[in-house]
Structure formats: structure tokens, C-alpha cells
C-alpha positions in Angstrom: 18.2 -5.5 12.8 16.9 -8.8 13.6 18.0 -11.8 11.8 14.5 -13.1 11.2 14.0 -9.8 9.3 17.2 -10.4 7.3 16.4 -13.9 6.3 12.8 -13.0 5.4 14.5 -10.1 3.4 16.5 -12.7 1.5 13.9 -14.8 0.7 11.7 -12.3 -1.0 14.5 -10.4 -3.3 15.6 -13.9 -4.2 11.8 -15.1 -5.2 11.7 -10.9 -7.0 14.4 -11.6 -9.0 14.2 -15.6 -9.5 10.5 -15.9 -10.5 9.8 -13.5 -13.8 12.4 -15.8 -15.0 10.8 -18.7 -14.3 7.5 -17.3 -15.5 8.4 -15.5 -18.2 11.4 -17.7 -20.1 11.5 -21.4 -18.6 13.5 -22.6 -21.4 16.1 -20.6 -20.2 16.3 -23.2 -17.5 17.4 -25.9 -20.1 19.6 -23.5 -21.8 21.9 -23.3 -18.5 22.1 -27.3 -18.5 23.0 -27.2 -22.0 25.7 -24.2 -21.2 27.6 -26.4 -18.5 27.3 -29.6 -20.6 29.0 -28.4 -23.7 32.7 -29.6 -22.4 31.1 -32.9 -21.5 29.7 -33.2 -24.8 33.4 -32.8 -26.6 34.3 -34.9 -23.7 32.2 -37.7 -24.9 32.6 -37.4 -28.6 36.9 -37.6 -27.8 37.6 -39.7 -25.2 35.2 -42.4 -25.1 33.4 -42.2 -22.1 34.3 -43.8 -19.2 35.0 -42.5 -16.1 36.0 -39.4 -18.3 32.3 -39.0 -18.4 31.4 -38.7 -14.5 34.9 -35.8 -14.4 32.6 -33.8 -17.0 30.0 -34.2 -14.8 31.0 -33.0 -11.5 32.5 -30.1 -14.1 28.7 -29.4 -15.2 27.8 -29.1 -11.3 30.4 -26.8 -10.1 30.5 -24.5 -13.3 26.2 -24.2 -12.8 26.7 -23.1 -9.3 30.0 -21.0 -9.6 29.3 -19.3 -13.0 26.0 -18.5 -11.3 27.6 -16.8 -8.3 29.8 -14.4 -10.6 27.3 -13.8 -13.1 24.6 -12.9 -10.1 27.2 -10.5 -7.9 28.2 -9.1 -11.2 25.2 -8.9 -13.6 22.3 -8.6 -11.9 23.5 -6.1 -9.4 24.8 -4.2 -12.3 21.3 -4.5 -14.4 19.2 -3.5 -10.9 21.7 -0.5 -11.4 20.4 0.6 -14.3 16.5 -0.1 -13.9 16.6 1.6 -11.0 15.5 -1.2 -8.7 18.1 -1.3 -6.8 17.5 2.6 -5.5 14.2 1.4 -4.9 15.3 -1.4 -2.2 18.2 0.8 -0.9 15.2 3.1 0.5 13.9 0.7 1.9 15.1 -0.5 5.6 16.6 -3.6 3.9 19.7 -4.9 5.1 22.7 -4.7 2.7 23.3 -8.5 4.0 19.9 -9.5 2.3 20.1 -7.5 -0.8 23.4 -9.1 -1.6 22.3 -12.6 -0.1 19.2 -12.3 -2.0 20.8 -11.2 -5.2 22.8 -14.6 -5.3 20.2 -17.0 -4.0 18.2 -15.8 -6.8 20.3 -17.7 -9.8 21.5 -20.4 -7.3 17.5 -21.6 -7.4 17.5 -21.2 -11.0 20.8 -23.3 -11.3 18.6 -26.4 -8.8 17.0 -28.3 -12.1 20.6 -28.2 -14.1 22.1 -29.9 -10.6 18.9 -32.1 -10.5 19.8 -33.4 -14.0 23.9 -33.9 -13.6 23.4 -35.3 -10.2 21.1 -37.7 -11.2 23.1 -38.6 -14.2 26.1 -39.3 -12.1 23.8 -40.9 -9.6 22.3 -43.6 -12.1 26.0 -44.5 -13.1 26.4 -45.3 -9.4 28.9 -42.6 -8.1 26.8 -41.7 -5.4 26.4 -42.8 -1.7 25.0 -41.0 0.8 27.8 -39.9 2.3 29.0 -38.5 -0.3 26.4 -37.0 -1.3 26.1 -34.1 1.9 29.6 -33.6 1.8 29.4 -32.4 -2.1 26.4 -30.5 -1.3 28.1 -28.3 1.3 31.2 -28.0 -1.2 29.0 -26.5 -3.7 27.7 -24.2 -1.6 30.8 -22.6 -0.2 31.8 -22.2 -3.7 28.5 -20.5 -4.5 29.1 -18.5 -1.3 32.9 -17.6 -2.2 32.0 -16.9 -5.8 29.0 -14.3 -5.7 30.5 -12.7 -2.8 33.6 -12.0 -5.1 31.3 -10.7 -7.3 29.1 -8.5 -5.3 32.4 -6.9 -4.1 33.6 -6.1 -7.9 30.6 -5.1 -9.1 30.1 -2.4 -6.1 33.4 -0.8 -7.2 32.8 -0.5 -10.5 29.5 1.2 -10.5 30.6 3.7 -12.5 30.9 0.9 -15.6 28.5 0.2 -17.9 26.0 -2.8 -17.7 28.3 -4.1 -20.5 31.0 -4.0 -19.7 30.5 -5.3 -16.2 28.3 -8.6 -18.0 31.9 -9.2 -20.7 33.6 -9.4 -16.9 31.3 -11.4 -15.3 31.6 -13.8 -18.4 35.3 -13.3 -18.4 35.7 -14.7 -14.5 33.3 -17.4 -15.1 35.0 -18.9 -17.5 38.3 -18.2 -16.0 37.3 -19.9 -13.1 35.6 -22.9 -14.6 37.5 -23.8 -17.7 41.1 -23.0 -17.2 41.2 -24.9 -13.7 40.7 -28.4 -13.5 37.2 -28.5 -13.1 36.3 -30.8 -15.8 38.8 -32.7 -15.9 41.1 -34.5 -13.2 43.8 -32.8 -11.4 46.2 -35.6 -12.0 46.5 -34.6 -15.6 48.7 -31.5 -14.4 51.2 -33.9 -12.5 53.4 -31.9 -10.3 51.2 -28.9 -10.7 48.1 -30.4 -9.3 48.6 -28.4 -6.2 47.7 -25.8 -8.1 43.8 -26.4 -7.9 44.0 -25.9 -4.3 44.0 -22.4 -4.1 41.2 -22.1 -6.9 38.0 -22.2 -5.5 36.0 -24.0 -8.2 38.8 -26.6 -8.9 39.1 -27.0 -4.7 35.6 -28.2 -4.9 35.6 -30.4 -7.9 38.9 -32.4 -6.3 37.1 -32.8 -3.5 34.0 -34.0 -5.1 36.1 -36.8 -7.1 37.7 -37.5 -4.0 34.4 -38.6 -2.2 33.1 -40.5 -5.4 36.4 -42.3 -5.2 37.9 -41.0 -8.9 40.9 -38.8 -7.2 42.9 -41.1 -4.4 43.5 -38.4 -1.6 45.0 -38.8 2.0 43.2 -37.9 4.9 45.3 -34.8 5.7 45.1 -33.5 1.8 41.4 -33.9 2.0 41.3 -31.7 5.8 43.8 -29.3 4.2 41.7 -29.0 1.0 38.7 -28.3 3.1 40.5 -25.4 5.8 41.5 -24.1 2.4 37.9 -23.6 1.0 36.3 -22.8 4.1 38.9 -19.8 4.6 38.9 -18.5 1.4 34.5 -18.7 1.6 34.5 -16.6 4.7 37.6 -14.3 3.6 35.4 -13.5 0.4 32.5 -12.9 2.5 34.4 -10.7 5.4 35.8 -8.7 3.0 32.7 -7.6 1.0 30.6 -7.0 4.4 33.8 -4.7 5.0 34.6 -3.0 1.6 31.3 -3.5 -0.5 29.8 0.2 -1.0 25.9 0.1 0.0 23.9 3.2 -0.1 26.9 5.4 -1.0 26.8 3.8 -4.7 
């Protein structure tokens, strides 16, 4: 199949399942922001801002992308499932590569105007360069990547679950991978454990992220380990749903 067809594939299951939403609830848009800003909030009301304020923030980024990846592989493949869409699309000559691509692009463009918003708030208190700027957004989207292919993988094993159960996972990881780790808050608060936040995805990314906006003092080497470390554990999730994930057999 040719890769023009797959990306083309992509797009349009991404726009299917991103647009009604759009369309038909657009306040659901602000209710995400307000979702990833609620540890900021508490953040602000007890520690009196600071730089305390900018850590909440690069948590709000990473936890709208990442929490968007589980819920998409997990949810939404889960609720296509049970409409019956997704027997629709697996007549169709559609690559399994775009159904699961397209699946997870799809809340990634709803999660844009929540990034818009923290970005911009961390911009205007002057954390951002250029510079740093491209190397956070590539971070963010290996997280994305490592995240919804985890859960595209779980949710194709489960299939015999019920929508409901699968969502209380999906909700489960999310928040087990964005509010236990140090996501919103610096590494350096676990002291000898900081290493720790290496081998978490979403806690990999925020370190890295403070790193570049100079709020987490890393060598060279840390930083290049840090990054082999994400990079391997992106394409390892992604390997090993194009090998295990269960396509038309579900």
C-alpha cells in the first residue's frame, strides 16, 4: 500500500473523529485546559508562584498531550467498538497503520488550543527561545507517539471488555502517568530518586522541557542519555503494537 494512501488515510479518520467534536461541543475544548490546569491551580494557591508556576505549566502541556494519547488508543477505539464504526473502516482497504495513526491524531488536534494557551502563558513569562521551543515540540510528540501507541496495543487485547471498563483504565494510566511522576513538579524534589523519571515517558519529557527553559541544570551527556531513552522507548511502543496489535481478527 502506498504511503501517500496511508497518510491520506490518516488524515481523514483523524478529521471523522476530531470534527463532530468540534462542531457539536466546543466547550469541551476549554474543559481539557481546565482538566490539565487543576494541579497548577493548587500550585498557585500553595506555593506562591514563582518559578513553581512555569513547572505547573510544562505539567499542563505534557499531561494535554499524554492523557490524550491513552485516552485515544484506549477510549475511542473501544467506543468505535461498540458503534460499530470501526467494522465499518476494517472493510474497507484501510491500512491498520492509519486507523490507529488516525485514531490518535484525532485528540492530539483537539489537545492544539489547550497547548496554544500554556505555551503562551509560559511564553509571556519569558521561558521561551526559539531553540527551545522545536526541541519541546518534538519531545511532546514522541510522548504522544509512545503513549497512544501503548494504548492502541491494550485496548486491542482487551476487546472483549466493556467500553467501561476499558474508559476507568484509560483514566487509570493517564493519571498514573501524569500525576504520580514528576510531571508537574521538578525532579529534584525526589533527590536521589530523580533518576527515576527517566524511564517514565511523560516525566522524560517534562525534565527535558525544564532543562531547555533552564529550570533543571542537566549535563550534556544526561540530556543525550535522556533523549536515546525517549526515542527507544517511542519506537519500542510503536514496534511492538505494529507487531502484536490484533487488526481485523478483533
Amino acid at each position: 500500500m502506498k504511503t501517500s494512501k496511508v497518510l491520506r488515510d490518516t488524515l481523514i479518520i483523524a478529521w471523522i473523529k476530531s470534527y463532530p467534536d468540534f462542531r457539536r461541543n466546543p466547550m469541551m475544548l476549554l474543559l481539557l485546559a481546565m482538566i490539565s490546569a487543576i494541579p497548577l491551580f493548587f500550585m498557585m494557591m500553595f506555593n506562591g508562584g514563582g518559578n513553581m508556576i512555569v513547572h505547573g505549566l510544562i505539567g499542563a502541556m505534557v499531561a494535554s498531550v499524554a492523557f490524550a494519547g491513552v485516552n485515544s488508543g484506549i477510549q475511542d477505539i473501544s467506543w468505535d467498538r461498540y458503534v460499530k464504526i470501526r467494522e465499518m473502516i476494517v472493510a474497507m482497504p484501510v491500512h491498520p497503520a492509519s486507523y490507529a495513526l488516525g485514531i490518535a491524531l484525532a485528540p492530539l488536534l483537539v489537545s492544539i488550543p489547550s497547548l496554544i494557551l500554556f505555551g503562551g502563558v509560559t511564553a509571556y513569562l519569558g521561558y521561551f527561545t526559539l531553540e527551545s521551543l522545536g526541541w519541546m515540540i518534538l519531545a511532546l510528540v514522541l510522548v504522544w507517539a509512545a503513549t497512544s501507541s501503548m494504548g492502541f496495543m491494550i485496548s486491542t487485547y482487551l476487546f472483549k471488555s466493556s467500553p467501561m471498563v476499558l474508559n476507568n483504565l484509560a483514566n487509570l494510566l493517564g493519571i498514573g502517568f501524569i500525576f504520580i511522576p514528576p510531571v508537574y513538579f521538578s525532579e529534584a524534589q525526589l533527590g536521589s530518586l530523580s533518576w527515576v523519571s527517566i524511564i517514565v515517558p511523560t516525566s522524560n519529557v517534562a525534565g527535558l522541557m525544564r532543562s531547555y527553559m533552564g529550570l533543571l541544570s542537566l549535563s550534556t551527556e544526561t540530556v543525550m542519555i535522556r533523549w536515546a531513552v525517549l526515542i527507544l522507548m517511542s519506537v519500542a511502543f510503536i514496534v511492538l503494537t505494529s507487531m502484536k496489535s490484533r487488526w481485523r481478527e478483533t
